[in-house]
Every structure is written in C-alpha cells, then in structure tokens.
C-alpha positions in Angstrom: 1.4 17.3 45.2 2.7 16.5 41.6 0.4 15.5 38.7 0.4 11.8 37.7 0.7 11.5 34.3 -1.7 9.0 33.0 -1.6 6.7 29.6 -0.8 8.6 26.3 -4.7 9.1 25.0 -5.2 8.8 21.1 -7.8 9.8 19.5 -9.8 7.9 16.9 -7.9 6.3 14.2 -7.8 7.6 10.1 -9.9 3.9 9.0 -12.5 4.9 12.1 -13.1 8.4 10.9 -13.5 7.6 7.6 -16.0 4.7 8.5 -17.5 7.3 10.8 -18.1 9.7 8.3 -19.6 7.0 5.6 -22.5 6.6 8.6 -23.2 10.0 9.3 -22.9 10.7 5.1 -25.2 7.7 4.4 -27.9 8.6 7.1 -28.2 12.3 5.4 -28.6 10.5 1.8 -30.5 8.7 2.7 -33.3 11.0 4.7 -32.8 13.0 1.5 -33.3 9.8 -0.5 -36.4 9.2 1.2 -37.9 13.0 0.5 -37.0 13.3 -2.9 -37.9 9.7 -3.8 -41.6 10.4 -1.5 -42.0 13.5 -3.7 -41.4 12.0 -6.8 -44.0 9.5 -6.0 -46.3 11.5 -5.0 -45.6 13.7 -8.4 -45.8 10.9 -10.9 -47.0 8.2 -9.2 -44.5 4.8 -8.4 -44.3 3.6 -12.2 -43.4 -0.3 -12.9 -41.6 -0.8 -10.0 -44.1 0.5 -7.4 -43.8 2.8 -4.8 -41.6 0.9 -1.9 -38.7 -0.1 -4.4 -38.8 3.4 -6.5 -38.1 5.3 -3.0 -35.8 2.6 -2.0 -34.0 3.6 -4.9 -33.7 7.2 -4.4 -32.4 6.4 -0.5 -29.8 3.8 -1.6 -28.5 6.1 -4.1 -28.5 9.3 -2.2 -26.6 7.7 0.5 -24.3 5.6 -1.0 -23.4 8.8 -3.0 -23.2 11.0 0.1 -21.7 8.6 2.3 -18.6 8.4 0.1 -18.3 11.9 -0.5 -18.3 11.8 3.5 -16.3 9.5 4.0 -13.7 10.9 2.1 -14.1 14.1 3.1 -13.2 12.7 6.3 -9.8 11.2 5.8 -8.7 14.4 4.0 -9.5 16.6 7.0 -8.3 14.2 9.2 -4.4 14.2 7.6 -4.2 18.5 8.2 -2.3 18.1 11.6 0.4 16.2 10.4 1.9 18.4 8.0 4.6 20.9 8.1 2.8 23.7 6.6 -0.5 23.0 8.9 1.8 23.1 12.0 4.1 26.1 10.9 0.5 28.1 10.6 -0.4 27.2 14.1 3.0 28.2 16.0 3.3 31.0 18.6 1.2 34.7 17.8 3.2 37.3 16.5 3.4 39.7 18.5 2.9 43.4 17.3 4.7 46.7 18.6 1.6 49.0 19.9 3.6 52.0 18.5 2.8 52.3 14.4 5.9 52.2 12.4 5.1 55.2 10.2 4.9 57.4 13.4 8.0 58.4 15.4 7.8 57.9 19.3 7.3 60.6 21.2 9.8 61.2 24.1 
C-alpha cells in the first residue's frame, strides 16, 4: 500500500521563535530578579522605595535584560539551516578506507 503524503508541515516561524525566546528569557530574569532583589532586601533593608517596588525592580530589570538577550539569541540560531556553509557541513559522511595510507596492503 503506498504512503499518502500529507500537507507540507512548517515549523514555527523566525517572529514566533524570537517572541518564544523573550518568554522563556524574561521568566528566568525575572526568578533571578526576584532572588537577587529578596537578598538585597533582606541585606540592607527596602530603602525609600520599600520592599515590594525595590524587588520589583530587580525582576523587571533582570528580565527585560534577559529576555532580549533571549530573544535574540533565538533569531540568530534560528537562521543556521539556511545557509550554504551550515548545509555543505551537514552533507553525506565521508567515508574512510579501513587500510592506513602509510601502510602498504598486504596480498
């Protein structure tokens, strides 16, 4: 019995994995926000601005900052397959003679 072939599938687009890696980059940031901004309170108390805002602080900043380094991050691994030099590096195995070079082959 011969294989159907179904609709092309394609994968997620360039725009979604960039906006996919801003989400994952500004969770981390800001979990990280959150225990370095907790730790600073808890080292020199919440200042002027109290301790809700001066953590809130540290876990905007952290993951805006992360986020875009993510989300960058993203696009630039995501435009490897479509170049020459990505696709020349993942052709066919070379295939190697068993016998060494340097020796002769006995008969």
């Amino acid at each position: 019995m011969p294989v159907v072939a179904g609709p092309p599938q394609h994968g997620p687009s360039t725009f979604d994995k960039m906006k996919m890696g801003a989400l994952m980059g500004s969770t981390v940031g800001g979990i990280m926000g959150f225990i370095m901004g907790t730790v600073t309170v808890f080292q020199y108390g919440g200042g002027p601005n109290g301790v809700m805002r001066t953590i809130g602080k540290f876990m905007l900043g952290s993951g805006a900052t992360f986020g875009l380094f993510m989300s960058i991050g993203s696009v630039i691994r995501n435009e490897g397959p479509h170049s020459d030099a990505w696709l020349r590096a993942r052709g066919p195995p070379m295939m190697l003679s068993r016998q060494s070079p340097l020796r002769p082959m006995r008969q």
